[in-house]
C-alpha positions in Angstrom: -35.1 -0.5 15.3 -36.7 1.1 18.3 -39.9 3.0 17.9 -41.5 3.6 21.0 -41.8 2.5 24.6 -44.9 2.0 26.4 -45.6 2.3 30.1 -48.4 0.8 31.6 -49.8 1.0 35.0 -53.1 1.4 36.6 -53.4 5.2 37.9 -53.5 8.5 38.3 -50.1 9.1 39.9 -51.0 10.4 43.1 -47.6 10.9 44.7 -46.5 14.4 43.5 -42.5 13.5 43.6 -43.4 10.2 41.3 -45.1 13.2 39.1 -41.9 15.3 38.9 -39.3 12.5 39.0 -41.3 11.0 36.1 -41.5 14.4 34.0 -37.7 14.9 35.1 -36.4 11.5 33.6 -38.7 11.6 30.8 -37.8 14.9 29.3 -33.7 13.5 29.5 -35.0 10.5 27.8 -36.7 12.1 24.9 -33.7 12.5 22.4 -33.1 8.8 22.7 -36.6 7.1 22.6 -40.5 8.5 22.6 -41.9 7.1 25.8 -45.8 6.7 26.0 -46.7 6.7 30.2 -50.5 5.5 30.3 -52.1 5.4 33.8 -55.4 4.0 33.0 -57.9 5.0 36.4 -59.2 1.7 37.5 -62.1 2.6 39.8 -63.2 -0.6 41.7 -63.9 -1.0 45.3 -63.7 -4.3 46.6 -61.6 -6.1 49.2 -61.0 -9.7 47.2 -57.8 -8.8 45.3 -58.3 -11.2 42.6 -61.3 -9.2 41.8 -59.4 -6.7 41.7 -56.3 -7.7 39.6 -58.6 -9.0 37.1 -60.0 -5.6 36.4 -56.9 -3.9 36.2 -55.7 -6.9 33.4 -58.7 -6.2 31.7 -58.3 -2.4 31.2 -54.5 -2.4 30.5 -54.9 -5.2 28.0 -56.8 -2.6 26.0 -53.5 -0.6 25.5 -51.1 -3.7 24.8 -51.0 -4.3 20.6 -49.8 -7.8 18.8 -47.1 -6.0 17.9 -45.4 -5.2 21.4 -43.0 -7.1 23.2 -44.6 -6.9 26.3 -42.2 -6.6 29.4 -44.3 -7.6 32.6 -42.5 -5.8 35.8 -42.5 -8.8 39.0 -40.2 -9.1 41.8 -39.9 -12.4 40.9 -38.9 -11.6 37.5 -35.6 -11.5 36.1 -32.8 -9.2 37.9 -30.6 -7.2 35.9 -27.3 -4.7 36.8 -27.1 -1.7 35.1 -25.1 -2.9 32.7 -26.5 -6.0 31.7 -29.7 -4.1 31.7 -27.9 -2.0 29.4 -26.9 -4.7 27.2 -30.5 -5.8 27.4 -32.2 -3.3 26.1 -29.1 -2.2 23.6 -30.3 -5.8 22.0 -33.8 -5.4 21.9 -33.5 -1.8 20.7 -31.7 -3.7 17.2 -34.6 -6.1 17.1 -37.7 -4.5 18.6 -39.9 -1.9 17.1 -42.3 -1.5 20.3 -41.5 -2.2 23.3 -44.1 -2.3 26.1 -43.6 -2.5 30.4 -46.6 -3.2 32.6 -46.5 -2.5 36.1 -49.6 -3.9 38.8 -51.6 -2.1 41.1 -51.2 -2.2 44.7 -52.2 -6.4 44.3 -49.5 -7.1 41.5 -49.8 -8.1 37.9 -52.3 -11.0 37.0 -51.0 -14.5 36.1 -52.7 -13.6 32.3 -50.5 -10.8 31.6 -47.6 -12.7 33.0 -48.0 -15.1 30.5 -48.9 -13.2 27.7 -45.4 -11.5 28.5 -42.2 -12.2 26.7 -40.0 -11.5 29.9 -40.7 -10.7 33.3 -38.2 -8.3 34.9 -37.4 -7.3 38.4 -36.5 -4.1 39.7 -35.8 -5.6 43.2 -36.2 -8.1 45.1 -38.0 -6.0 47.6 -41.7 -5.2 46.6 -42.3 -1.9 45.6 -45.2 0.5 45.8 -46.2 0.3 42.0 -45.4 4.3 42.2 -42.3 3.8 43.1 -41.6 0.9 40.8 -42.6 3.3 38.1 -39.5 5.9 39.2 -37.0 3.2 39.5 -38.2 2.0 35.3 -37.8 5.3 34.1 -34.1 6.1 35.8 -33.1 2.9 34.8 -34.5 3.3 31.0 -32.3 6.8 31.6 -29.3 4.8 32.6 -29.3 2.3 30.1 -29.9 4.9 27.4 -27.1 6.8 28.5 -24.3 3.8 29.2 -25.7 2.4 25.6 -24.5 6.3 24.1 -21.6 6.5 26.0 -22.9 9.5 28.1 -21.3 10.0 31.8 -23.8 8.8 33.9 -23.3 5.5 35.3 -20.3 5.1 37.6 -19.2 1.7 38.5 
């Protein structure tokens, strides 16, 4: 059964409606699941991306446990609908005690973390600001919750 989720992403949140949006969905979360949001600063200044990417793996790897199943966020990843994302996470919920989504920086996620992974998910097949990305999670985590209870929500 469902202990916790776990948000990962390189920070701070510097957009100030990602800020709000983000406290917004996660106090109408809170009676269904604790959520853990973790924006680790990643303070590195160079132009080779790779460079780059590698720090960022390096410093959220420190937050990811064994005992996760780690969700890596890609949009090359798996695509769900609201309700097969419901049904999704209704299923890991039964089976999963901690479950753990890790969202890139600006230059994506590193092939490392990908692997480590257990799925990678999509949010759209457009690529989002990792901001942005981090919005569109935390609704969607709402949504599911709320089509899994049987709250009015979601309309078809």
């Amino acid at each position: 059964m469902l202990k916790k989720i776990k948000i990962l992403m390189p920070g701070p949140v510097k957009f100030k409606f990602v800020k709000k949006g983000l406290e917004y969905y996660l106090k109408k979360i809170e009676p269904f699941v604790s959520v853990d949001t973790i924006f680790p600063k990643v303070k590195i200044k160079v132009s080779d991306a790779s460079i780059k990417v590698k720090k960022e793996e390096e410093i959220i790897k420190k937050y990811i446990s064994d005992k996760d199943y780690l969700i890596v966020l890609d949009e090359r990843g798996k695509a769900f609908k609201s309700l097969e994302l419901a049904e999704k996470l209704k299923i890991l919920i039964q089976n999963q005690f901690y479950i753990t989504f890790v969202i890139g920086g600006s230059e994506g996620v590193s092939e490392n973390l990908k692997k480590a992974a257990r799925e990678i998910w999509s949010l759209s097949s457009l690529t989002l600001n990792h901001e942005i990305a981090l919005l569109v999670l935390i609704e969607a985590l709402y949504r599911s919750f709320t089509i899994i209870k049987g709250i009015p929500y979601h309309r078809e």
